[in-house]
C-alpha positions as CSV (number, residue, x, y, z in Angstrom):
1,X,0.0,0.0,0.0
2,X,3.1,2.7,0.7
3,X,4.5,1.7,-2.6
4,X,1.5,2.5,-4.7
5,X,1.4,5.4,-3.3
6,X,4.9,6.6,-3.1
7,X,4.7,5.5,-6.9
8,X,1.8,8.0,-7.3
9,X,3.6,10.9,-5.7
10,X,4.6,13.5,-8.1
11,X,7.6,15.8,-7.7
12,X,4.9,18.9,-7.8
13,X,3.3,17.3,-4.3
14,X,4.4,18.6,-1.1
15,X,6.4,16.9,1.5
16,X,4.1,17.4,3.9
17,X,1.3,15.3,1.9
18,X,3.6,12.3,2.1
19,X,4.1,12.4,5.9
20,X,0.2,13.0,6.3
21,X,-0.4,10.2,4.4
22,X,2.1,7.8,5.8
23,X,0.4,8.5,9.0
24,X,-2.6,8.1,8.6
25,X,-1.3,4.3,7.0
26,X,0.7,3.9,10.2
27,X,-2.6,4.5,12.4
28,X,-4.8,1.6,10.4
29,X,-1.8,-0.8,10.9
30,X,-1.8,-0.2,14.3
31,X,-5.5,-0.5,15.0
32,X,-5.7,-3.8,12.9
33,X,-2.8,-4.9,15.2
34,X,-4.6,-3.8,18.6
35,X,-7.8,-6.0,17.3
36,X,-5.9,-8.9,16.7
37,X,-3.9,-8.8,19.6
38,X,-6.9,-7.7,22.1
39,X,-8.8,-10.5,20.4
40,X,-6.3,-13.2,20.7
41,X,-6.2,-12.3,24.4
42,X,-9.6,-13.3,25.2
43,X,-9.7,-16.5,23.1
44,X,-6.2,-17.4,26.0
45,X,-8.4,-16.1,29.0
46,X,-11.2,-18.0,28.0
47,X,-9.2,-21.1,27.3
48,X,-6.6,-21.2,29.8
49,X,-9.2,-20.1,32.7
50,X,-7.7,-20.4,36.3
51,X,-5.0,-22.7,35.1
52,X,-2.4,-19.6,34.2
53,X,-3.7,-18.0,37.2
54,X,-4.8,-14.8,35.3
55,X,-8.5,-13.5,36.8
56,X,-10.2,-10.0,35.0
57,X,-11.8,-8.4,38.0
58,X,-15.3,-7.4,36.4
59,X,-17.0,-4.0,37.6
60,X,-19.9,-4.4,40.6
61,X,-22.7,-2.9,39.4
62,X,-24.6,-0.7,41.7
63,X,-27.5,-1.5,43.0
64,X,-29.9,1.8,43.4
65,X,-33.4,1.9,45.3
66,X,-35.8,4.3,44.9
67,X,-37.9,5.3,47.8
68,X,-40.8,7.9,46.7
69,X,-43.2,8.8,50.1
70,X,-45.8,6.7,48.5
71,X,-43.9,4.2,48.3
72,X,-45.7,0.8,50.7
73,X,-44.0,-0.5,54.1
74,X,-44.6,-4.2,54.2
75,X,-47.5,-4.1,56.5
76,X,-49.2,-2.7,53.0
77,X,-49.3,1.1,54.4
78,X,-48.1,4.4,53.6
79,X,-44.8,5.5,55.3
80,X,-45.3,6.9,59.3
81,X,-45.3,10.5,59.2
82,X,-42.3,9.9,61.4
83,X,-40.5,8.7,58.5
84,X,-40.4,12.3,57.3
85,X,-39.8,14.5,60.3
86,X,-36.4,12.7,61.2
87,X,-35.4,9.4,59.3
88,X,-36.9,7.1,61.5
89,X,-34.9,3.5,62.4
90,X,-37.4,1.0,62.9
91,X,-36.2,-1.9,64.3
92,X,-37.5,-5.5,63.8
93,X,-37.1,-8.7,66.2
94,X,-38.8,-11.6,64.6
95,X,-42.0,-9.8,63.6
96,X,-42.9,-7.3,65.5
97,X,-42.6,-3.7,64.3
98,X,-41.6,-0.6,65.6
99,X,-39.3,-1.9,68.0
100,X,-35.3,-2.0,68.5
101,X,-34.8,-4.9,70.5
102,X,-31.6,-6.9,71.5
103,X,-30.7,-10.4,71.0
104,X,-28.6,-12.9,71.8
105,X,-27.1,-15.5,69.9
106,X,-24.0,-18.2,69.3
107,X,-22.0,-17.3,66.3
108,X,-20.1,-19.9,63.6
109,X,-17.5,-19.9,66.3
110,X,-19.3,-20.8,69.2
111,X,-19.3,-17.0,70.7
112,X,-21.9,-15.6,72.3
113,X,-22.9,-12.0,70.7
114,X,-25.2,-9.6,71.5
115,X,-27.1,-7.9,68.1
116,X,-29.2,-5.1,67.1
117,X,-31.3,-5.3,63.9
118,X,-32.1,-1.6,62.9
119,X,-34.4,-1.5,59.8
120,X,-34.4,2.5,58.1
121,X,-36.7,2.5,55.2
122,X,-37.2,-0.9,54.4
123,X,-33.7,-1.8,54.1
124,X,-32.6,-3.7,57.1
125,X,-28.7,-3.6,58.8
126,X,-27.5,-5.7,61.9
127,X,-24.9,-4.3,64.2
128,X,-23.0,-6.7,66.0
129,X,-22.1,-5.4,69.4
130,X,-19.6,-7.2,71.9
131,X,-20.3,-7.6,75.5
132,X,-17.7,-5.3,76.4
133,X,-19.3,-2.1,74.8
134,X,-22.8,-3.2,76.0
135,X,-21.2,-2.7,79.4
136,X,-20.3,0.9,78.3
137,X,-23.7,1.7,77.0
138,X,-25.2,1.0,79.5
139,X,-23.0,2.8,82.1
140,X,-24.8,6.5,83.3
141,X,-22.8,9.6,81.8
142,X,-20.5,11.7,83.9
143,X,-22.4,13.9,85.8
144,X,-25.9,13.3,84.3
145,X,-27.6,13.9,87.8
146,X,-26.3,17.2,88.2
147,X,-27.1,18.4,84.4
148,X,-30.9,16.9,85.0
149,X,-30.9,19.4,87.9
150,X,-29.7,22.1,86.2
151,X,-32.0,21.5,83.6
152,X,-34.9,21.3,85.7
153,X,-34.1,25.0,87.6
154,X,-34.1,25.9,84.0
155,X,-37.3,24.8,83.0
156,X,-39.1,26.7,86.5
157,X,-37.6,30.1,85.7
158,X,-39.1,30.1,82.1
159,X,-41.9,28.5,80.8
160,X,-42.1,27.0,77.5
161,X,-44.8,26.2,74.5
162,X,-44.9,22.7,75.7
163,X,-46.2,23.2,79.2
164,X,-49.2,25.0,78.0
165,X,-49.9,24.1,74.2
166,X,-48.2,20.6,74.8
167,X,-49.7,17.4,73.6
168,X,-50.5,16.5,77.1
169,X,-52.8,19.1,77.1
170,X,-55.2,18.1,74.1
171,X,-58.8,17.1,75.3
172,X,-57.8,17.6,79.2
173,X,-61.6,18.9,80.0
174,X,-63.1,15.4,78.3
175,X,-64.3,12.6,80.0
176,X,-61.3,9.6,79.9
177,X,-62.1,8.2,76.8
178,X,-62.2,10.9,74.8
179,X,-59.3,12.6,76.7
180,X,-57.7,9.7,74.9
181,X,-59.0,9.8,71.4
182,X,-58.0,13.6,71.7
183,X,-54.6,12.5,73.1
184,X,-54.0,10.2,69.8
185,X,-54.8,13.0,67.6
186,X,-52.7,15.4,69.4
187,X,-50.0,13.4,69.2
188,X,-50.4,12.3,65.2
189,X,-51.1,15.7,64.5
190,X,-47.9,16.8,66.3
191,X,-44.9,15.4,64.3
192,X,-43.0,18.6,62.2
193,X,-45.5,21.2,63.9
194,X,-44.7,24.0,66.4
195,X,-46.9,23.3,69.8
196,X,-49.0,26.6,69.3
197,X,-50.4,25.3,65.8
198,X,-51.2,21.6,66.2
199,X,-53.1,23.1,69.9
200,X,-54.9,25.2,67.4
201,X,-55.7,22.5,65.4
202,X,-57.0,19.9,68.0
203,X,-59.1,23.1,69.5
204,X,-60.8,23.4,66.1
205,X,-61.6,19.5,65.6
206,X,-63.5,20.0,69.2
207,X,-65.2,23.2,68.4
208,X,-66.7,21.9,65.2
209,X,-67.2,18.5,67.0
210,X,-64.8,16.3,65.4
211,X,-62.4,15.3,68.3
212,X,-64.4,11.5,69.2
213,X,-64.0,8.3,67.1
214,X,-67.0,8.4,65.3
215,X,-67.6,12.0,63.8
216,X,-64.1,10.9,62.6
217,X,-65.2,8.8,60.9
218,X,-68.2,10.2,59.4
219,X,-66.6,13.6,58.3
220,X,-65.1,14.0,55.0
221,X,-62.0,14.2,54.5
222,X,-61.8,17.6,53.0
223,X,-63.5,19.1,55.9
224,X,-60.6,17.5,58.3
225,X,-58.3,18.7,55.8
226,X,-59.5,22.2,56.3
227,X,-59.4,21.9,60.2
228,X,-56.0,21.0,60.9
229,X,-54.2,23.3,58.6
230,X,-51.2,24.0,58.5
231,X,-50.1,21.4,60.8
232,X,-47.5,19.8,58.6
233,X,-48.3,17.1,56.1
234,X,-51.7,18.0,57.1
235,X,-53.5,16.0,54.0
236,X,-51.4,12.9,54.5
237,X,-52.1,12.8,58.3
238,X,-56.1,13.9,57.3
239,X,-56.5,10.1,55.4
240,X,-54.7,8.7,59.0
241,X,-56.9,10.3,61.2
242,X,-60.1,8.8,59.0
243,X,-58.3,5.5,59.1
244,X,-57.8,5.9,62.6
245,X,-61.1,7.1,63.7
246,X,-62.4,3.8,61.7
247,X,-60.1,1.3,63.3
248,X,-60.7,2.3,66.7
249,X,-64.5,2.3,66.6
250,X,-64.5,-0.9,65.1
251,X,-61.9,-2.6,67.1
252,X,-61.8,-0.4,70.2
253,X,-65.4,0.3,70.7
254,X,-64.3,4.1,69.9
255,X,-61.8,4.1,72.7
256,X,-57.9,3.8,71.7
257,X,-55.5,0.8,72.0
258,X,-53.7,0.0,75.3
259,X,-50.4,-1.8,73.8
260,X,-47.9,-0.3,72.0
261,X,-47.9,-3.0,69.2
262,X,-51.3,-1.9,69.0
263,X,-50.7,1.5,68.6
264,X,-47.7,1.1,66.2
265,X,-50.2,-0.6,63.8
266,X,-52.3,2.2,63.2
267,X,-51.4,3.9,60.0
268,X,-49.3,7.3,61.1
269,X,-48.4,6.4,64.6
270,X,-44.5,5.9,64.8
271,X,-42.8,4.7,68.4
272,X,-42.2,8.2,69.2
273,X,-45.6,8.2,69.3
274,X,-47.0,5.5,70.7
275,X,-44.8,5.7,74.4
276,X,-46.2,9.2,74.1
277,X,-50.0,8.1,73.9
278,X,-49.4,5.4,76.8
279,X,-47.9,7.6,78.6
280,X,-50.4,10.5,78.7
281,X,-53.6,8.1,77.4
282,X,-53.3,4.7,79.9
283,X,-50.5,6.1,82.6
284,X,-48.4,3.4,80.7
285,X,-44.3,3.8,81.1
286,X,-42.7,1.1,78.3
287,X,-40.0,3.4,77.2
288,X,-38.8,7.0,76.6
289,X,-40.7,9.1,74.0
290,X,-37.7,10.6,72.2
291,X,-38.8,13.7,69.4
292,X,-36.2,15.6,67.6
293,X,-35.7,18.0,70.6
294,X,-34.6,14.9,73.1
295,X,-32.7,13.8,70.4
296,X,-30.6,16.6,69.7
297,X,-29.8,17.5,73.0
298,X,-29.0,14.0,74.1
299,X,-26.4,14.3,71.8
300,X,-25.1,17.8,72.5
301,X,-24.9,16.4,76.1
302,X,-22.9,13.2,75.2
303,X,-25.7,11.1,77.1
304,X,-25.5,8.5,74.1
305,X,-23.3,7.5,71.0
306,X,-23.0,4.8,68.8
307,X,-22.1,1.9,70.6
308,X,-17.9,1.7,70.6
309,X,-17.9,5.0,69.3
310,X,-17.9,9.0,70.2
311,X,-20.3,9.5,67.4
312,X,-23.8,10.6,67.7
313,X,-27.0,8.4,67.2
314,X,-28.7,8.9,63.8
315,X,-32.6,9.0,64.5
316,X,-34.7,9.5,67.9
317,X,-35.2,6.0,67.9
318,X,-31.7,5.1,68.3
319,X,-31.5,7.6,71.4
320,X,-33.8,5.9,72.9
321,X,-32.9,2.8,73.0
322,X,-29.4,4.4,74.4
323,X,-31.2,6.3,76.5
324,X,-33.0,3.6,78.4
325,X,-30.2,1.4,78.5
326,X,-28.5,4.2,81.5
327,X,-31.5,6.1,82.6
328,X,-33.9,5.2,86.1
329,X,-37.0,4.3,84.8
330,X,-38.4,6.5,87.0
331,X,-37.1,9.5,85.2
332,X,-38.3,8.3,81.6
333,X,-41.6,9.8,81.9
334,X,-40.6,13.6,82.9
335,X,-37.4,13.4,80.5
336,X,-39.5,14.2,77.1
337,X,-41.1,17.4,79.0
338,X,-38.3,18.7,80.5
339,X,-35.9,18.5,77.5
340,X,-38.1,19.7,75.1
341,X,-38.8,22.4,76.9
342,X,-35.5,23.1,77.7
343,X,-34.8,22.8,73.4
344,X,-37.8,24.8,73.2
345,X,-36.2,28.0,75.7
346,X,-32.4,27.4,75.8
347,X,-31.0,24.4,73.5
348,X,-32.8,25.7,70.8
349,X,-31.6,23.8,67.3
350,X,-29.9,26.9,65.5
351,X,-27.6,29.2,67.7
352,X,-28.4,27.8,71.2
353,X,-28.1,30.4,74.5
354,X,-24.9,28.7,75.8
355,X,-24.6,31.7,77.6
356,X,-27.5,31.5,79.5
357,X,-27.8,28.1,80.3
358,X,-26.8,27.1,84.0
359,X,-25.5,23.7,83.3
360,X,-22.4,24.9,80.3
361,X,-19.3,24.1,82.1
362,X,-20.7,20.4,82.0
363,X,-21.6,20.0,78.0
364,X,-19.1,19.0,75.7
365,X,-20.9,21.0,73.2
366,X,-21.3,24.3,74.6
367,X,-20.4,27.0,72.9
368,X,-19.1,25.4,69.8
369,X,-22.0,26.2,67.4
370,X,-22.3,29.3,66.1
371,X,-23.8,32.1,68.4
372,X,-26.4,34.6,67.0
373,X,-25.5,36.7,64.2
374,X,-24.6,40.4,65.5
375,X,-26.5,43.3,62.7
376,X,-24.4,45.6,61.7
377,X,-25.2,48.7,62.1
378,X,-26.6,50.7,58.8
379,X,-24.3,54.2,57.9
């Protein structure tokens, strides 16, 4: 092929044609060569296998989910409004839901270890944990008793929106079982609102009659809708509270249920929750009810981590578990109260009043977020 057309070159033609053109015949060559050579590769890979111990690592595909809110939960219901104020774990031990529960079992060696199955969004996780940091868990923080009294001198000197505007105060002038009903729907109605506007919701429902069971149930929708605005996710938590009102006249008589597996399977009720409800509903203590505020200040506090770690829990639920692994049972009522008040007045979530709070020489966090923005003043 270069002869022909080194033979076809005439003395007129430019240098520079010849070099462009014996390029562009050095480029083919090479390609045809690269084929053959790439192709003769494979054929020996293919052939040879594991015997010339030669092994082509092949790419890992990822594996993406997508999770839309209307995607279903397994029990065949929408996502817990909980699932979209803060993330919530939900943990699973055998078949119960809503729970984060601790087991024990012999592994392949013949070791005893202690596991948490966590479950966030469908997609389920176990975290081994050795005896030796279940000891540390459950071990009371440095000084906790005299933060907790600090807190509480706090929380006298200066009210906050949950002592008057609270959940617990929802229905309090109803007989016992509506108290309750009220109660429910105070607390469903509660998750991503401020105090003052889901109170202002649950006073509407009962001035227009719709804070029992059945005229629940046989209101429309649209006219609940209208009612609780603008609690957050207020249509969502509308088609719970019909579904709600439904199950608990039918099941319940119109009263609410006394468990909390009962409670968690009602469509919009998370375990935050449901210790809430038997708390304030049945004067029933089965564990801490843990919101974002409790959370948060939890953490800022250093009352829990990730087991073996320094680093702080992801979701409420998490803290909770933690949390009731150190604290007297006989604080786990007042705890939810107290600290959200106290995130309510003092630990608030953006710029907290380190300087005001009494109990600052004792947080590992105080003071290390950044402190309200000073306005300049205008020329």
């Amino acid at each position: 092929m270069l002869r022909h057309l080194r033979m076809n070159i005439s003395s007129s033609q430019s240098f520079s044609l010849y070099v462009q053109v014996q390029a562009q015949a050095m480029t083919v060559t090479r390609r045809c060569s690269s084929r053959l050579a790439n192709a003769d590769c494979k054929a020996s890979e293919e052939s040879n296998g594991s015997k010339n111990g030669v092994y082509v690592r092949k790419k890992r595909l990822k594996s993406t989910t997508e999770i839309t809110p209307n995607s279903k939960t397994e029990h065949g219901s929408l996502p817990d409004i909980e699932d979209f104020s803060y993330g919530k774990i939900e943990a699973t031990f055998g078949q119960k839901r809503g729970k984060l529960e601790a087991s024990d079992h012999l592994s392949s060696a013949g070791k005893k270890k202690h596991t948490l199955t966590l479950q966030r969004m469908g997609a389920e996780s176990i975290v081994s944990i050795k005896p030796k940091d279940i000891c540390k868990t459950v071990e009371p923080p440095v000084n906790w008793e005299e933060v907790l009294k600090g807190i509480r001198d706090m929380r006298v000197a200066k009210e906050a929106p949950v002592d008057s505007v609270g959940c617990g105060r929802a229905g309090s002038f109803l007989p016992p079982k509506e108290r309750r009903f009220s109660v429910l729907v105070g607390s469903l109605l509660s998750s991503q609102t401020k105090d003052h506007v889901n109170h202002g919701a649950v006073q509407r429902l009962h001035q227009n009659g719709l804070l029992s069971a059945e005229s629940i149930s046989n209101a429309d929708e649209a006219s609940i809708r209208s009612l609780i605005y603008p609690v957050g996710f207020y249509m969502r938590k509308a088609g719970y509270l019909k579904k709600v009102a439904d199950i608990c006249l039918k099941k319940y008589g119109g009263d609410i249920p006394s468990t909390l597996d009962e409670l968690l399977a009602l469509p919009g009720i998370g375990p935050k929750m449901a210790h809430l409800i038997l708390h304030l509903g049945w004067n029933d203590v089965q564990g801490i009810c843990v919101d974002t505020h409790v959370h948060r200040i939890c953490n800022r506090l250093g009352w829990v981590s990730k087991p073996g770690t320094k680093q702080k829990t992801s979701s409420p639920e998490e803290t909770r578990v933690l949390l009731e692994s150190w604290l007297p049972k006989e604080e786990w009522v007042e705890i939810n109260p107290l600290l959200v008040g106290f995130g309510q007045t003092c630990c608030t979530p953006l710029r907290p009043h380190c300087g005001e709070c009494l109990v600052n020489n004792l947080c590992p966090s105080a003071f290390k977020e950044a402190a309200s923005p000073v306005s300049k003043k205008k020329n």
